[in-house]
C-alpha positions in Angstrom: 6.3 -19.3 -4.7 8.9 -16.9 -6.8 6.8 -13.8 -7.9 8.3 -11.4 -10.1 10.5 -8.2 -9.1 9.3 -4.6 -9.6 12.6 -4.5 -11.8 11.3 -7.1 -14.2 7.6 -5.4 -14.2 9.3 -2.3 -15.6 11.7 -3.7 -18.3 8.4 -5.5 -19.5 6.2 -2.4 -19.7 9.4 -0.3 -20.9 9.4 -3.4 -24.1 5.6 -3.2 -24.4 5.6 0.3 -25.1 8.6 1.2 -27.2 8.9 -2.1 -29.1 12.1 -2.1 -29.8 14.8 -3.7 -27.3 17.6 -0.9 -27.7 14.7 2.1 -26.6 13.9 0.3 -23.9 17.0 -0.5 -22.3 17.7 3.5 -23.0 14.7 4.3 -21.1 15.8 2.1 -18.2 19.3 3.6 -18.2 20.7 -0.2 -18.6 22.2 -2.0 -21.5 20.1 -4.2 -24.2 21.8 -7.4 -22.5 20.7 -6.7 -19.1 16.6 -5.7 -20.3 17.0 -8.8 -21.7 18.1 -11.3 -18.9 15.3 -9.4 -16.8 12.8 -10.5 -19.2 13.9 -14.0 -19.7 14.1 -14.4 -15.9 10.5 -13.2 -15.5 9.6 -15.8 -18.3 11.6 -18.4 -16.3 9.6 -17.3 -13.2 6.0 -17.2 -14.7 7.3 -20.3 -16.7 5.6 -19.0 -19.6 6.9 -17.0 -22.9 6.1 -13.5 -22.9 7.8 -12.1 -26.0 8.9 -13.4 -29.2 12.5 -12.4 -30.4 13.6 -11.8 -33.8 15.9 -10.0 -35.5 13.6 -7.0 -36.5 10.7 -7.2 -34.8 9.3 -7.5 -30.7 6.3 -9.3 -30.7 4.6 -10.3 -27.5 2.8 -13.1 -26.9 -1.6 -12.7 -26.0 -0.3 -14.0 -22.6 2.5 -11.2 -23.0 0.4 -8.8 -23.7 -1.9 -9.5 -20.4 1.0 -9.2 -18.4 2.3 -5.9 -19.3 -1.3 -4.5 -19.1 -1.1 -6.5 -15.7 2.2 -4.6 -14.6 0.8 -1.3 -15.5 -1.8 -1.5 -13.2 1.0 -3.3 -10.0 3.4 -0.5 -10.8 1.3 2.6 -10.2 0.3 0.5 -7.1 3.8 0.5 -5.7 4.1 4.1 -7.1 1.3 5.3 -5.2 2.7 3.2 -1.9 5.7 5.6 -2.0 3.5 8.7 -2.9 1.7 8.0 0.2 4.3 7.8 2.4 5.8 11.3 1.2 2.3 13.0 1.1 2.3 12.6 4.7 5.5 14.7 5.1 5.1 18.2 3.4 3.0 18.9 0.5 4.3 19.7 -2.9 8.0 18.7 -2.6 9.9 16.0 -4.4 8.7 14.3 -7.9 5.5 15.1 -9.3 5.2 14.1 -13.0 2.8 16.8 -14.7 1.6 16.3 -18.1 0.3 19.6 -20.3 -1.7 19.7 -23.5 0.2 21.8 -26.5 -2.1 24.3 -26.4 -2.1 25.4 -22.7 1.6 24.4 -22.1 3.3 27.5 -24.1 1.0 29.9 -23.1 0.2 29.4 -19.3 3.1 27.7 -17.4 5.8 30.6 -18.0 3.3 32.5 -16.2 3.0 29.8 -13.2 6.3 27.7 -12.8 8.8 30.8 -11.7 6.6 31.5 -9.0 5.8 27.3 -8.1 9.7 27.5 -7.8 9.8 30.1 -5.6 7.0 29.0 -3.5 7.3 25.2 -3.4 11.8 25.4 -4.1 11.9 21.2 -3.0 9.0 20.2 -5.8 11.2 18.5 -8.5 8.4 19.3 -11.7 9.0 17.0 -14.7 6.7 18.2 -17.2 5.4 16.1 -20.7 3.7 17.6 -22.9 1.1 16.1 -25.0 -1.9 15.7 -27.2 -4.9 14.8 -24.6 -5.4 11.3 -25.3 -1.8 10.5 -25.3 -1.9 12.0 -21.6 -4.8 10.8 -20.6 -3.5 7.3 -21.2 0.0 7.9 -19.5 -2.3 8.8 -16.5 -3.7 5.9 -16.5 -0.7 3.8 -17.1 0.9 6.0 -13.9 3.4 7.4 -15.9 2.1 10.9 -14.9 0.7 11.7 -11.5 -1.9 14.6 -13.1 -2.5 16.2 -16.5 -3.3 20.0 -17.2 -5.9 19.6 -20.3 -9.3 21.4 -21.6 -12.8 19.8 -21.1 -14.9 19.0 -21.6 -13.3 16.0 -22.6 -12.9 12.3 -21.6 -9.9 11.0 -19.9 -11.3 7.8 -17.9 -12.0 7.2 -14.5 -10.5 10.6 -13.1 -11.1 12.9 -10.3 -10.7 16.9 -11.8 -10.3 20.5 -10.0 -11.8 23.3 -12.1 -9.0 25.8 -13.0 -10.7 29.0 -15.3 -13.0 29.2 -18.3 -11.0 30.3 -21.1 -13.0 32.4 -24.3 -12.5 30.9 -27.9 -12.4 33.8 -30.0 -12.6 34.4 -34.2 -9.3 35.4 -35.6 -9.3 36.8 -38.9 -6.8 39.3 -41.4 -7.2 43.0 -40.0 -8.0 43.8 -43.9 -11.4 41.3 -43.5 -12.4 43.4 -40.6 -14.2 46.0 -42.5 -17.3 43.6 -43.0 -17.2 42.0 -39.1 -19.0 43.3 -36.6 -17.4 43.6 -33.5 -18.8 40.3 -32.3 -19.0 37.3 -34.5 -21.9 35.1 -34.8 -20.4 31.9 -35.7 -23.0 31.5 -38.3 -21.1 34.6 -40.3 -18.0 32.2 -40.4 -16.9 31.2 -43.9 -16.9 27.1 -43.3 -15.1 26.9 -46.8 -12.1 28.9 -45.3 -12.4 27.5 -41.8 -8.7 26.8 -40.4 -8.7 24.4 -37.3 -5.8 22.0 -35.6 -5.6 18.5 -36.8 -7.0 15.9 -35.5 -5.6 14.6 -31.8 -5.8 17.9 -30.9 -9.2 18.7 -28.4 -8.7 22.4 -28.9 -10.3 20.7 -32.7 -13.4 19.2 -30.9 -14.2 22.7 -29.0 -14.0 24.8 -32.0 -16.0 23.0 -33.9 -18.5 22.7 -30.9 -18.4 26.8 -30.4 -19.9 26.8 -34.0 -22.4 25.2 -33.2 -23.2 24.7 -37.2 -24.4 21.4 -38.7 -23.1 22.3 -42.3 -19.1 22.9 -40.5 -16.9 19.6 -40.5 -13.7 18.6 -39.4 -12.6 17.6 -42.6 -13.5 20.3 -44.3 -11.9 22.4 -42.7 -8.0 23.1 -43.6 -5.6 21.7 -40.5 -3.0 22.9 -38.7 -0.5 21.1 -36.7 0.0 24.0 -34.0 -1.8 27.3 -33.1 1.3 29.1 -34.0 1.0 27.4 -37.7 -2.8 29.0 -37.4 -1.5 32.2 -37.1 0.5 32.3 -39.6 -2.0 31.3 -42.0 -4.5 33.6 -41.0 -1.8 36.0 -41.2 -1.0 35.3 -44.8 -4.9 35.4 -45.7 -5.6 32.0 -46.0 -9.1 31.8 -43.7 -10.1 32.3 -40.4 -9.6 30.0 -37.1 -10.5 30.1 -33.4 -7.9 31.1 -31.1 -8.0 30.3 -27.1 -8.2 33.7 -25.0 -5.2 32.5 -23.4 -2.7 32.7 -26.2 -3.5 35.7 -27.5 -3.2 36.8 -23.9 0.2 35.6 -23.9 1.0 37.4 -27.2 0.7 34.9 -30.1 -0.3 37.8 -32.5 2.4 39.8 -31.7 4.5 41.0 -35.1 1.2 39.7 -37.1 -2.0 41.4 -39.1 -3.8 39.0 -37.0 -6.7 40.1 -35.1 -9.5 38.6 -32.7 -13.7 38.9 -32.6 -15.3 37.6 -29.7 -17.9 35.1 -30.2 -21.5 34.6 -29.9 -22.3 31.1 -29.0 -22.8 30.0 -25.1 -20.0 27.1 -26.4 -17.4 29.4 -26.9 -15.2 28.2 -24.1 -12.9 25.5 -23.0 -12.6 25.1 -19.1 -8.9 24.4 -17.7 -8.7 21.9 -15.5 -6.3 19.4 -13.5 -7.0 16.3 -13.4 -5.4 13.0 -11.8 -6.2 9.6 -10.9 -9.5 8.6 -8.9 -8.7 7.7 -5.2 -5.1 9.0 -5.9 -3.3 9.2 -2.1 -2.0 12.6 -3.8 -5.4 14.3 -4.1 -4.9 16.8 -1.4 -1.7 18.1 -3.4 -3.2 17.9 -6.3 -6.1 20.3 -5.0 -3.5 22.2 -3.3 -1.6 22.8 -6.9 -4.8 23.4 -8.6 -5.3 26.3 -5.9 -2.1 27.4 -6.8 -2.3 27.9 -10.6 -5.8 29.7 -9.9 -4.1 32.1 -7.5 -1.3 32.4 -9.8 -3.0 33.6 -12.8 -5.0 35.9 -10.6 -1.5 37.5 -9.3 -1.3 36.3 -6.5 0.8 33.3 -5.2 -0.3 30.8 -1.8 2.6 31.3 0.6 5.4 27.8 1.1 4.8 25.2 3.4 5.9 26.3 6.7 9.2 24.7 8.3 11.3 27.1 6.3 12.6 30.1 7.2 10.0 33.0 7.0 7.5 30.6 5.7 3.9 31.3 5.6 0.7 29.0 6.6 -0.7 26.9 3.8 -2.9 28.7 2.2 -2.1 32.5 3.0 -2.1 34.3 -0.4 0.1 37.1 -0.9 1.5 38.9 -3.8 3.1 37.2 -6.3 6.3 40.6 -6.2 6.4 39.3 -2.2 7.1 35.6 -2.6 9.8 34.7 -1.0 12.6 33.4 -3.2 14.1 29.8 -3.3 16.8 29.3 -1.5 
């Protein structure tokens, strides 16, 4: 019995998720003609049609469309095979595909990744970022081996290491602070002149949830696309929003009028997390890198894999000025 190639599995998910024949073959690094003789000798293997051609539009088949679902699932199978294999060797070097939601990406990986290099210099770190569900589903797919995102939130059938709770806090206009005590009840927040992110963003679903108010909707509210956009109308007096500890932390208010209340509610709070892939071979790295970015926001960085020169045990924490440097 012929079965079909890896290579044809991947031009047929590559087609079923750009839609377009020209992307595709971009994202394969081969030309339109080739993606296309891959496909047509799958279809010639499974003896069934897959997609329908025409001049505009890719359209696959319900039998099409079983398949790629189908080679989703085979390819992270064969992905993980070759994980396995290298997880045996040393821990944390070569690819590891890490996705990051907008609003943690910015603010907490240039505080991590120099000393990752240092520490782990043969980990080859290709980072996406995106909106949670968007990652959540690339995770799933095995386009990404584990996501950094915010729960509580749902992101399937996934196994997830605790990082750090991180505070929500009021921002408002330093000239409305005369009438704000110095910590907010969420109650006291004008709904009318609520500012939150759009929708797609979970940073949306936790605000909303550390006001705790019944009367407060989404769509009420007026959206931003980024938390820098936030600030900026908060800054030119156009409402109030919620603000993650961790940016303002990282300076997002710098060279603004913008200022920060903590808040009263218990719900005030997002908890960072890593999360990957139930029954992933990888999990022991993945708990290994989640122990990382703890020690690294603390200041202080675990020690490389030992085999190198002047290598430390797995584990060992020392300070982040005495990590040795990449080679």
């Amino acid at each position: 019995m012929n079965l079909p190639t890896i290579k044809q599995l991947q031009y047929l998910t590559t087609l079923y998720e750009h839609g377009h024949f020209g992307r595709a073959a971009d994202a394969c690094f081969v030309t339109q003609s080739t993606l296309s003789a891959g496909l047509r000798e799958l279809e010639a293997v499974l003896d069934a049609t897959l997609v329908e051609r025409t001049k505009r539009v890719v359209r696959f088949t319900p039998l099409g469309e079983k398949v790629a679902r189908k080679a989703y699932n085979v390819l992270r199978e064969v992905t993980e095979i070759a994980q396995l294999a290298r997880a045996a060797g040393r821990p944390l070097a070569g690819e590891l595909r890490l996705g990051v939601i907008p609003t943690i990406a910015p603010f907490f990986l240039p505080k991590v990744l120099p000393a990752l290099r240092r520490s782990y210099p043969d980990l080859k770190l290709y980072l996406r970022e995106e909106m949670s569900h968007v990652a959540c589903d690339a995770l799933m797919r095995g386009q990404l081996d584990c996501v950094l995102l915010a729960l509580p939130y749902g992101c399937g059938d996934v196994e997830a290491a605790e990082l750090f709770d991180d505070e929500l806090m009021a921002a408002l206009h330093e000239e409305e602070t005369h009438s704000v005590p110095e910590t907010v009840n969420p109650a006291d927040l004008d709904s009318d002149h609520m500012l939150l992110l759009e929708d797609g963003h979970c940073l949306r679903n936790h605000a909303l949830a550390a006001c705790d108010r019944p009367d407060l909707r989404g769509e009420r509210a007026i959206l931003g696309t980024s938390l820098h956009t936030l600030v900026q109308m908060v800054d030119n007096q156009l409402g109030v929003t919620l603000l993650p500890k961790m940016a303002v932390d990282a300076g997002i208010l710098d060279g603004t009028h913008v200022v920060t209340r903590p808040l009263t509610s218990a719900n005030a709070k997002r908890r960072i997390a890593l999360v990957w892939r139930r029954k992933s071979p990888r999990e022991d790295e993945f708990r290994l890198l989640a122990n990382f970015f703890i020690a690294a926001r603390d200041g202080s960085v675990p020690a490389p894999v030992e085999g190198g020169e002047g290598s430390r045990r797995v584990g060992e924490v020392v300070p982040a000025g005495d990590s040795p440097q990449a080679g």
